[in-house]
MITORBA-728021 format. One record per residue (C-alpha): residue in three letters; residue number from 1; x, y, z. Coordinates in Angstrom, 1 decimal. Example, Ala and Ser with C-alpha at 12.3 -4.5 7.8 and 13.67 -1.06 7.14 Angstrom:
<lotors>
(lotor ALA; 1; (12.3; -4.5; 7.8))
(lotor SER; 2; (13.7; -1.1; 7.1))
</lotors>
This chain:
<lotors>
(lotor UNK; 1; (-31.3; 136.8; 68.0))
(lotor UNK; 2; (-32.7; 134.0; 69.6))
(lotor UNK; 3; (-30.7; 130.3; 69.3))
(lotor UNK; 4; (-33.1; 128.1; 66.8))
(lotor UNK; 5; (-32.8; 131.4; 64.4))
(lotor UNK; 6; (-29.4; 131.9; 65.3))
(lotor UNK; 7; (-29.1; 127.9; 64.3))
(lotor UNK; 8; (-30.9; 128.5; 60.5))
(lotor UNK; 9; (-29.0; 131.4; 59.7))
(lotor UNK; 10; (-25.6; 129.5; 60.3))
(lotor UNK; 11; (-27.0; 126.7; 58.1))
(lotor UNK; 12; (-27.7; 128.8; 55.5))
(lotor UNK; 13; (-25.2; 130.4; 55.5))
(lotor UNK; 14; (-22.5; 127.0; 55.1))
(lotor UNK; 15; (-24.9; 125.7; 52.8))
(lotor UNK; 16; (-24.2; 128.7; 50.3))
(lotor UNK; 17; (-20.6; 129.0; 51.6))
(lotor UNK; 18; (-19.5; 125.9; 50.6))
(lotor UNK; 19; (-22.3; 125.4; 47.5))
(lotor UNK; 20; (-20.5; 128.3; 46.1))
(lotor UNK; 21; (-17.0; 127.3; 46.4))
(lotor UNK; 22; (-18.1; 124.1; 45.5))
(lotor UNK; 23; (-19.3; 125.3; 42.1))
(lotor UNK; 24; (-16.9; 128.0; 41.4))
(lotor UNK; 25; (-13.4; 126.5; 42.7))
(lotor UNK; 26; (-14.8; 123.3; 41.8))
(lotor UNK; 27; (-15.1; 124.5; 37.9))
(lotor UNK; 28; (-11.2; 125.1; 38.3))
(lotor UNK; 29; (-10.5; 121.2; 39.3))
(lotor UNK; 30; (-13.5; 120.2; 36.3))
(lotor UNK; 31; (-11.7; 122.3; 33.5))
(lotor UNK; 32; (-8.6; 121.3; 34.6))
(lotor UNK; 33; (-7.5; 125.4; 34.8))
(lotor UNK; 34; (-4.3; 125.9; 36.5))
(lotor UNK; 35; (-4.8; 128.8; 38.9))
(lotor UNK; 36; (-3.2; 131.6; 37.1))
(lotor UNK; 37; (-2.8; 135.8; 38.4))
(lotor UNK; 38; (-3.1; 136.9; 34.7))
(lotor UNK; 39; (-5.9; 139.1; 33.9))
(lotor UNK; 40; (-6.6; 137.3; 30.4))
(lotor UNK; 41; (-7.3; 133.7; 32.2))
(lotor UNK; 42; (-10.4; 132.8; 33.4))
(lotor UNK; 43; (-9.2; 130.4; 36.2))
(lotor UNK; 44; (-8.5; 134.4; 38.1))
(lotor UNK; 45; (-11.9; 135.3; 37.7))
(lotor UNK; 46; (-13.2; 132.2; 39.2))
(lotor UNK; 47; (-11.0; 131.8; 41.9))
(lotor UNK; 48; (-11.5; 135.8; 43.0))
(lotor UNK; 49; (-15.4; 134.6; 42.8))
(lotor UNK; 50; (-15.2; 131.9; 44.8))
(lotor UNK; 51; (-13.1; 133.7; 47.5))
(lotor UNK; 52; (-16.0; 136.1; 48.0))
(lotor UNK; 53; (-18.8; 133.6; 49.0))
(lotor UNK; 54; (-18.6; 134.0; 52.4))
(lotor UNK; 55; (-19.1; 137.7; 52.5))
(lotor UNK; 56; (-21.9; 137.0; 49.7))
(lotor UNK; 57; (-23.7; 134.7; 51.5))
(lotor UNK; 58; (-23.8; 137.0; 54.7))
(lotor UNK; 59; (-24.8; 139.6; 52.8))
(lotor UNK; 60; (-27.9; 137.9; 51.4))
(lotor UNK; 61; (-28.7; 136.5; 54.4))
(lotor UNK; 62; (-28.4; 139.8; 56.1))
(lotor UNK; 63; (-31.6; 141.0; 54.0))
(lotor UNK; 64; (-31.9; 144.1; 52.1))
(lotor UNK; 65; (-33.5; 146.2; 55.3))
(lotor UNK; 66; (-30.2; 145.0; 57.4))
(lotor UNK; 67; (-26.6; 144.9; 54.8))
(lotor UNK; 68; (-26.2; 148.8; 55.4))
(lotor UNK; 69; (-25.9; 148.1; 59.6))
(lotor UNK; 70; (-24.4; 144.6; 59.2))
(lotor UNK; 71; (-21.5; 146.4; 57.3))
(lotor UNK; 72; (-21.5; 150.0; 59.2))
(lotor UNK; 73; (-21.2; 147.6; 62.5))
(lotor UNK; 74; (-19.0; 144.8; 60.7))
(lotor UNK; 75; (-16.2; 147.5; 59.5))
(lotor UNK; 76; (-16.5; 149.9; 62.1))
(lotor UNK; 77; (-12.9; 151.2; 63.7))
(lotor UNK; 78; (-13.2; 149.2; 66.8))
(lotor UNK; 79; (-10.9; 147.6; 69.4))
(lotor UNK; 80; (-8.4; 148.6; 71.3))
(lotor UNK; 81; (-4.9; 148.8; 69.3))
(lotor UNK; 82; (-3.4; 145.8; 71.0))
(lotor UNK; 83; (-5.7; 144.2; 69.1))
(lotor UNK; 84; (-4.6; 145.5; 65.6))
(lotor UNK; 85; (-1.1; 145.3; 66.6))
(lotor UNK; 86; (-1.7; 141.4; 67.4))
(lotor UNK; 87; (-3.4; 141.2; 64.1))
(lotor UNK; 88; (-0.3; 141.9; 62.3))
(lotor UNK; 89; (2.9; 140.4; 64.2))
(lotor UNK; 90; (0.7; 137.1; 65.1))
(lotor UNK; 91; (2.0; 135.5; 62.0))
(lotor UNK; 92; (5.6; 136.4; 62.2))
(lotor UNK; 93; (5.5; 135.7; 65.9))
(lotor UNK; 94; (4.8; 131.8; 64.8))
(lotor UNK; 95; (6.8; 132.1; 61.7))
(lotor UNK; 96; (9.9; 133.1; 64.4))
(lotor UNK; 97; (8.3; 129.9; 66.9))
(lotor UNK; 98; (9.4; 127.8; 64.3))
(lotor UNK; 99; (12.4; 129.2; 63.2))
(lotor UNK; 100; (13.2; 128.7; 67.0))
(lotor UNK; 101; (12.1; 125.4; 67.3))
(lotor UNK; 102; (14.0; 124.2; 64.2))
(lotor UNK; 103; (17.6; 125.9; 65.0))
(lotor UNK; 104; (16.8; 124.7; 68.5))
(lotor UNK; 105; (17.5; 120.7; 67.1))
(lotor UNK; 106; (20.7; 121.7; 65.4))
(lotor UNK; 107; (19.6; 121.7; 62.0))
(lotor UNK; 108; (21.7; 124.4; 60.6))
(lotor UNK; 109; (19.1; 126.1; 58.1))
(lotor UNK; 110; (19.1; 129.9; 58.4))
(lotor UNK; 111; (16.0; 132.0; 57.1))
(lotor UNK; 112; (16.3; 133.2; 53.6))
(lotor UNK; 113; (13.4; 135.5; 52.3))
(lotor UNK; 114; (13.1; 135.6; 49.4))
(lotor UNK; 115; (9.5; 136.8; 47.5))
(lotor UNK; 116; (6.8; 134.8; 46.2))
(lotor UNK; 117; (6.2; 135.6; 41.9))
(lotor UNK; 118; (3.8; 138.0; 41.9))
(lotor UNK; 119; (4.4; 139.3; 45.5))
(lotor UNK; 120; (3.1; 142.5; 44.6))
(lotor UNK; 121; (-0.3; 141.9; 43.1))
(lotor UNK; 122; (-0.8; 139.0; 45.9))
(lotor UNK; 123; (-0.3; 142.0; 48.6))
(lotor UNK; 124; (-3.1; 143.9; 46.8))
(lotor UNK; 125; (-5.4; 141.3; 46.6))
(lotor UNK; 126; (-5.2; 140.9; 50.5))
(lotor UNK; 127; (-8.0; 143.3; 49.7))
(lotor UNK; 128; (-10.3; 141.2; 47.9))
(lotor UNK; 129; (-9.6; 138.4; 50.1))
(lotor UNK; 130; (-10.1; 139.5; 53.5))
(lotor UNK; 131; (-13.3; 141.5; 52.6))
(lotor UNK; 132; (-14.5; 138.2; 50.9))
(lotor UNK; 133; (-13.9; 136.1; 53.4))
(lotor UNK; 134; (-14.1; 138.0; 56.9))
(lotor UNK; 135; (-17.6; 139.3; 56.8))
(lotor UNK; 136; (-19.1; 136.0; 56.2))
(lotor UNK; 137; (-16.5; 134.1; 58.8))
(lotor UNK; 138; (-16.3; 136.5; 61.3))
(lotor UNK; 139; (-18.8; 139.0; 60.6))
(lotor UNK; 140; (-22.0; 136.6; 60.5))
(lotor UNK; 141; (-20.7; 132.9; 61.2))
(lotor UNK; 142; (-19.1; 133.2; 64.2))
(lotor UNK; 143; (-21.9; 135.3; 66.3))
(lotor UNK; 144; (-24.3; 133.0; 65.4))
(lotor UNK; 145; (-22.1; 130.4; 66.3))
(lotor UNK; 146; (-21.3; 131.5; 69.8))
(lotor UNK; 147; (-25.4; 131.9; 70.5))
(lotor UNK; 148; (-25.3; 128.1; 70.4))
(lotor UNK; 149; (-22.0; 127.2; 71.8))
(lotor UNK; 150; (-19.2; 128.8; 73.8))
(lotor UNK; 151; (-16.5; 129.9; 72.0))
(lotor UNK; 152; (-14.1; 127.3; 71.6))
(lotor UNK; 153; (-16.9; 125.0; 70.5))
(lotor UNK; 154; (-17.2; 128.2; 67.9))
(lotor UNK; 155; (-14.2; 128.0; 66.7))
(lotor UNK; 156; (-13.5; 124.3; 66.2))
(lotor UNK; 157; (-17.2; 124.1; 64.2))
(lotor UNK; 158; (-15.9; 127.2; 62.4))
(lotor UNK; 159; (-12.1; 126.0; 61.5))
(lotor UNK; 160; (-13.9; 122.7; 60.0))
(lotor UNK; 161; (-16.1; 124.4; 58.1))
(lotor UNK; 162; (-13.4; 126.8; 56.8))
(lotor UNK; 163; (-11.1; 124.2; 56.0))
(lotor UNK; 164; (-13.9; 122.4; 54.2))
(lotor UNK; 165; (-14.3; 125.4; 51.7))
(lotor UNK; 166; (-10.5; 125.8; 50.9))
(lotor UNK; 167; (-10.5; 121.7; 49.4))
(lotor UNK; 168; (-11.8; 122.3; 46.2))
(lotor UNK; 169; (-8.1; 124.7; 46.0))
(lotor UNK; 170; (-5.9; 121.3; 46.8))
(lotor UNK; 171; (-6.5; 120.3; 43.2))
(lotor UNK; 172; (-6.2; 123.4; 41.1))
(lotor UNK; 173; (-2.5; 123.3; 39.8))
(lotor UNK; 174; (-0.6; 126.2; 41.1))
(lotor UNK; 175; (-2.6; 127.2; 43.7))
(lotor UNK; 176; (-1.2; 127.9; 47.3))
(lotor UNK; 177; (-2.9; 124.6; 48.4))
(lotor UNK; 178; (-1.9; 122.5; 45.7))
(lotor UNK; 179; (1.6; 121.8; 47.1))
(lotor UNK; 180; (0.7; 122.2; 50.6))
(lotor UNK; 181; (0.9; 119.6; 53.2))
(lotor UNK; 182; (-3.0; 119.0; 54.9))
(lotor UNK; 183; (-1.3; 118.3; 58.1))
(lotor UNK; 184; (0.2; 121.5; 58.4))
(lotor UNK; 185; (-2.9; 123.3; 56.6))
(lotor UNK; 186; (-5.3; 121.6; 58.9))
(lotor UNK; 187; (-2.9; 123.3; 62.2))
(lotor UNK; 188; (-2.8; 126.2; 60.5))
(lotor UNK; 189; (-6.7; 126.9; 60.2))
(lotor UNK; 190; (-7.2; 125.5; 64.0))
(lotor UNK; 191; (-4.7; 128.4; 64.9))
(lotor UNK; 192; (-5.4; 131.1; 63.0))
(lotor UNK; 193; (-9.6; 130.4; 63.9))
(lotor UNK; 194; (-8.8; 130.7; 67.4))
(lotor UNK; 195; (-6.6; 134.0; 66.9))
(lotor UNK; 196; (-9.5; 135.3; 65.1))
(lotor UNK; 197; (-12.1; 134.7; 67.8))
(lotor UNK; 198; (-10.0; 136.0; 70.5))
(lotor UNK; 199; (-9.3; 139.4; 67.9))
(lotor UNK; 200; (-13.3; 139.1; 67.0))
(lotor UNK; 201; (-14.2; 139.6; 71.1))
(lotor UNK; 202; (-11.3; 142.8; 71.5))
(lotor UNK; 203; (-13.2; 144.8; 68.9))
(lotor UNK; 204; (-17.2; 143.1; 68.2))
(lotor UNK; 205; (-19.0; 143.8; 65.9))
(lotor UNK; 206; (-16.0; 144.9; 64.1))
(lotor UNK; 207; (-13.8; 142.7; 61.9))
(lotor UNK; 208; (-10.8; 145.1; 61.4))
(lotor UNK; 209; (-8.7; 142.8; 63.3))
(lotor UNK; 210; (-9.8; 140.2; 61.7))
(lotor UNK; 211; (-9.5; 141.5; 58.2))
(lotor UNK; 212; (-6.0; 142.8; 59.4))
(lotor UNK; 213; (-4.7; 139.5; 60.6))
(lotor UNK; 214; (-6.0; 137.4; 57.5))
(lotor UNK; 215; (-3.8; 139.8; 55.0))
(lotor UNK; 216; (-0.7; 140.6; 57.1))
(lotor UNK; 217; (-1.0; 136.1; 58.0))
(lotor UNK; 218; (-0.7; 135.5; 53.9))
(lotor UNK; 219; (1.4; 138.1; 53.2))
(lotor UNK; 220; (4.1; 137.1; 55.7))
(lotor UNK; 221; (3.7; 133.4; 54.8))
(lotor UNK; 222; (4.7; 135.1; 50.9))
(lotor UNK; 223; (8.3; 136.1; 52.1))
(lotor UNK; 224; (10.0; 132.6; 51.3))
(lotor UNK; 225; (10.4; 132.2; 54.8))
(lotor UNK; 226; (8.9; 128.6; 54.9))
(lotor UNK; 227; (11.6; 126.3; 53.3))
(lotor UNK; 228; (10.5; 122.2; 53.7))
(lotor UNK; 229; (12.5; 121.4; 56.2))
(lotor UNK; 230; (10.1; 124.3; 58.2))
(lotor UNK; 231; (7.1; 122.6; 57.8))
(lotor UNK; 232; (7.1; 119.7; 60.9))
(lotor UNK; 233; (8.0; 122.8; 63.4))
(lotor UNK; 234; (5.9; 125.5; 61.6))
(lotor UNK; 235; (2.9; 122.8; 62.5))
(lotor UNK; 236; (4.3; 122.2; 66.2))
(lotor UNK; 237; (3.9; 126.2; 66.4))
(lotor UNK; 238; (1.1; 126.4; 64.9))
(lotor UNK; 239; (-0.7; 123.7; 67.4))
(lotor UNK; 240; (1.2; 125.5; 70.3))
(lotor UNK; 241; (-0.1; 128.8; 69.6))
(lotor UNK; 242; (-4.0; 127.7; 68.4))
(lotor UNK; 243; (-4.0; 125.5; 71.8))
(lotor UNK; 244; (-2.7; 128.6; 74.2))
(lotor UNK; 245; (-4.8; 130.5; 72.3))
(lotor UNK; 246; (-8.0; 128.7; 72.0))
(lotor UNK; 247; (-7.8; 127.4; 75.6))
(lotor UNK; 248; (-8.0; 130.8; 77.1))
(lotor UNK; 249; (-11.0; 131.4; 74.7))
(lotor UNK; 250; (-13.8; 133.0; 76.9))
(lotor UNK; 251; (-17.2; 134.6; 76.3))
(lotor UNK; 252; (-16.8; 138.1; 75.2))
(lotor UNK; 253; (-18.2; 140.7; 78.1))
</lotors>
């Protein structure tokens, strides 16, 4: 694909990223819904509808000739298994960063797991969410991205972009962003984008890494291990690992 097209299709597709989430989150923050997992509420159906505009709008822009070999190629079994094995541990690995980096100053918190309400169905949903998301991010954004720049140029336009679409969640009651700080949210999406180019160039096209990282990263940060006094170390891991990480970004071979 040559860079000027390359340059449209990325604008398109923010432009009906974030004109989606804008309109479907945003209706969550208008009405004044609290986010809720029950099936009768209608605040789950358009959250689960918003969480599915990035895929969506790849798979318009993909065109009708194309979506069959955007998504044979996108969710092939690619990558060597390194890769899928950092796709599931690369959470916990930061989670235990912290954990070190908090017992390390004397505080004398111990982890404590305990599950999230709705643990469960939140697991199962990692379904709907990384398919949502990941084939728009990953899939589409990102190689169109890294026609124009190299990758850690990429990944920073990408993580702002991505952060960008969660805000509409920062004011719908009861959501995960709702009580989150947007320090340590802001780390956390620099890290996890850079994780998720390097797992993107192990296994390209292919976003099974990437789909594997995204549900095994909320799922892990579901196990109560995240108390408050956490948070100022889970964000010095977090920049740690996203600046190792995104400083040994290089263009795929």
């Amino acid at each position: 694909m040559r860079p000027d097209r390359a340059s449209g299709a990325f604008a398109r597709f923010v432009l009906l990223t974030l004109a989606g989430a804008a309109v479907l989150h945003g209706a969550l923050v208008g009405l004044g819904l609290p986010l809720s997992l029950r099936p009768s509420s209608p605040s789950l159906y358009l959250y689960l509808a918003g969480l599915a505009t990035p895929s969506l709008a790849a798979l318009l822009l993909s065109g009708s000739g194309q979506r069959r070999a955007f998504l044979r190629s996108t969710l092939a079994a690619r990558g060597s298994l390194g890769a899928y094995a950092t796709a599931i541990v690369a959470q916990a690995g930061i989670l235990g960063l912290a954990w070190l980096l908090l017992l390390a100053s004397g505080a004398p918190s111990r982890p404590s797991p305990s599950l999230a309400p709705g643990f469960l169905l939140l697991a199962a949903g990692q379904l709907w969410v990384v398919l949502g998301e990941e084939l728009g991010w990953r899939g589409f954004a990102l190689p169109r991205l890294e026609l124009l720049l190299p990758p850690r140029g990429a990944t920073l336009v990408l993580a702002l972009v991505w952060g960008v679409w969660h805000t509409p969640m920062f004011f719908v009651a009861d959501s995960l962003q709702a009580g989150a700080s947007p320090g340590l949210f802001a780390a956390s999406i620099f890290a996890w984008s850079a994780i998720h180019t390097a797992l993107h160039h192990r296994a390209r096209p292919s976003v099974l890494p990437n789909l594997l990282f995204h549900g095994c990263a909320n799922i892990t940060l579901s196990l109560g291990l995240v108390p408050g006094e956490l948070e100022p170390y889970l964000l010095a891991a977090y920049l740690l690992v996203g600046v190792a990480v995104w400083a040994a970004l290089r263009p795929p071979g």
